[in-house]
C-alpha positions as CSV (number, residue, x, y, z in Angstrom):
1,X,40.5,-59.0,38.2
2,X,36.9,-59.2,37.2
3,X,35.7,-58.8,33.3
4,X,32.6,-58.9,32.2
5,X,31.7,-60.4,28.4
6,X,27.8,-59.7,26.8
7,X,27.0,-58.3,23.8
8,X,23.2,-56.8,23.0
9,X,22.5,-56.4,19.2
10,X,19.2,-55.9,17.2
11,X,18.8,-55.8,13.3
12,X,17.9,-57.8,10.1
13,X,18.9,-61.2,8.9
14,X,21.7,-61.2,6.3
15,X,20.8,-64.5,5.2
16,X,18.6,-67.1,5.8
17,X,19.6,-69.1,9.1
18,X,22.2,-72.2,8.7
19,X,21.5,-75.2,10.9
20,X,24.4,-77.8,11.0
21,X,24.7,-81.1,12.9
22,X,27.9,-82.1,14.4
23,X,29.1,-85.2,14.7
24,X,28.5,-85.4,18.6
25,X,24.9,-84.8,17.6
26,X,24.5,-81.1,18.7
27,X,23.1,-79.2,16.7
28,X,24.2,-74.7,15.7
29,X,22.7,-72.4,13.8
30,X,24.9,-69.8,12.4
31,X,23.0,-66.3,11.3
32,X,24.3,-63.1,10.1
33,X,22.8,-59.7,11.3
34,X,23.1,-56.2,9.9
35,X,22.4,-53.6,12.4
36,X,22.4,-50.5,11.4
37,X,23.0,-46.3,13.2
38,X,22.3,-43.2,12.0
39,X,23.9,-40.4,12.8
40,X,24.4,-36.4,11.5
41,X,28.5,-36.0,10.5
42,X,30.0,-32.6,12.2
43,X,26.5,-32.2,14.8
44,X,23.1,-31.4,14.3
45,X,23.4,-29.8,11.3
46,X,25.6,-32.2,9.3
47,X,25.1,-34.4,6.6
48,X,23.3,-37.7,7.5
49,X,25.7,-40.7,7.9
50,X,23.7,-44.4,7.6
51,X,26.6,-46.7,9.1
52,X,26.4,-50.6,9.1
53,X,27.8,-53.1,11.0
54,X,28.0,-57.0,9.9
55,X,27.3,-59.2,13.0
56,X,28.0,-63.6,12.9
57,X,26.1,-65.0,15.7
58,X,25.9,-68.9,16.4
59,X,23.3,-70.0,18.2
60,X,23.7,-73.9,19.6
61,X,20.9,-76.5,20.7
62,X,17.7,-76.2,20.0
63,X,17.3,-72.5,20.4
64,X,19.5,-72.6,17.1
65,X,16.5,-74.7,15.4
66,X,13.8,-72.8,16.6
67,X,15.2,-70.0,14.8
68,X,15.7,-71.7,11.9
69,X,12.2,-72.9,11.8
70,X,10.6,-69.1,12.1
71,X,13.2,-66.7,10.8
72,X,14.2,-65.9,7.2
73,X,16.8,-63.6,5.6
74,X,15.5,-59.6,6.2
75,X,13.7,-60.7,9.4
76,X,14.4,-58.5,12.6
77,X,15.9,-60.0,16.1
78,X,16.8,-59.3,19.0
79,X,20.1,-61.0,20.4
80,X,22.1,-61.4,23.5
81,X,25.2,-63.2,23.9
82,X,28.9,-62.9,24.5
83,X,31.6,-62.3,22.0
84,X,33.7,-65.2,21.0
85,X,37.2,-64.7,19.5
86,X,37.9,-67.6,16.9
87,X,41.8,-68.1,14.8
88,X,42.5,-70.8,12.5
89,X,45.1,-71.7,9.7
90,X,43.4,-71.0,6.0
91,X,44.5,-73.5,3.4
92,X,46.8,-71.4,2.0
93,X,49.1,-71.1,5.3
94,X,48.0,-67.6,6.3
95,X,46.6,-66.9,9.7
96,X,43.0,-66.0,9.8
97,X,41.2,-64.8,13.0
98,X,37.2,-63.1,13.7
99,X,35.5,-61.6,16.6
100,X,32.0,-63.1,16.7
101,X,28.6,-63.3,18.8
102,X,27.4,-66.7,21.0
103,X,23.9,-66.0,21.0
104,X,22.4,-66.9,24.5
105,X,18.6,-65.5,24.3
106,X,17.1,-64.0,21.6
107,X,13.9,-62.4,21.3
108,X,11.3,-62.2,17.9
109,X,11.0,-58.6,17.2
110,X,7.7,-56.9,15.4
111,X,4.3,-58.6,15.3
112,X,2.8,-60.5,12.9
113,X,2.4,-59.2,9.5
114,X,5.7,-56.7,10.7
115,X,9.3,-56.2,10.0
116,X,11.2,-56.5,6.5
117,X,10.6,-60.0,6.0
118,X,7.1,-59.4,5.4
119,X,3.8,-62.2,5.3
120,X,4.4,-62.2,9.7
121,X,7.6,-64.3,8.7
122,X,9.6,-62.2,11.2
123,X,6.4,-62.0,14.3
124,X,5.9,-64.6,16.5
125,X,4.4,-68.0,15.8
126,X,0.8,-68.1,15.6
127,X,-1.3,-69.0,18.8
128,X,-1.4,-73.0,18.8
129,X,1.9,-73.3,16.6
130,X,4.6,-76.0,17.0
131,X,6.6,-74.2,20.2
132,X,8.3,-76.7,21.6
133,X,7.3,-77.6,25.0
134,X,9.6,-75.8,27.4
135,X,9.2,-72.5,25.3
136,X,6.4,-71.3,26.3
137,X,7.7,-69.0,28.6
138,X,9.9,-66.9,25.6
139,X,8.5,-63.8,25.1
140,X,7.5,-63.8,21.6
């Protein structure tokens, strides 16, 4: 039996991006994302519904960073990844589980000057920035 495990999101930060360092030395960055639909309850005709759905997404290495470095909380993104089930035991005994993203790419969304984080916080990096070499080639 074949499955098949990706998940394509795009919205705003939640938050500014977290960057932790494990022990082994790796480094994640964990971000929230709201993405958001619009839709008209009961057809055309219907009331307008705004709906929002809270995304966690970790991304690991330094893809993780170079988020960090250029994204701040109301910035747009584009995201791919998988979905990664997690469980664990909370202090107080009770079992506590949550369905999030492993972000694999990602992609800047807006140019600069663009998007809700406003002063080209959210565009791309300006030409002669510090992109790290072997980046060069992400389409910001």
């Amino acid at each position: 039996m074949s499955s098949f495990n990706k998940a394509i999101l795009m919205g705003n930060l939640t938050r500014d991006p977290e960057v932790r360092a494990l022990p082994g030395g790796q480094t994640v960055c964990e971000i929230g994302m709201a993405c958001n639909r619009s839709y008209a309850k009961g057809g055309a005709g219907g009331e307008k519904v705004e709906e929002v759905t809270f995304v966690d997404v970790s991304f690991w290495g330094r893809t993780g960073e170079i988020i960090a470095e250029h994204l701040h909380r109301g910035d747009p993104i584009f995201v791919e990844g998988r979905l990664t089930f997690r469980s664990w035991e909370a202090k107080d005994g009770s079992k506590r589980s949550k369905l999030s993203v492993t972000g694999e790419n990602f992609q800047f969304v807006g140019g600069k000057g663009e998007g809700a984080g406003g002063g080209g916080r959210g565009g791309p990096p300006a030409a002669g920035s510090d992109i790290p070499d072997g980046f060069d080639d992400v389409p910001f």
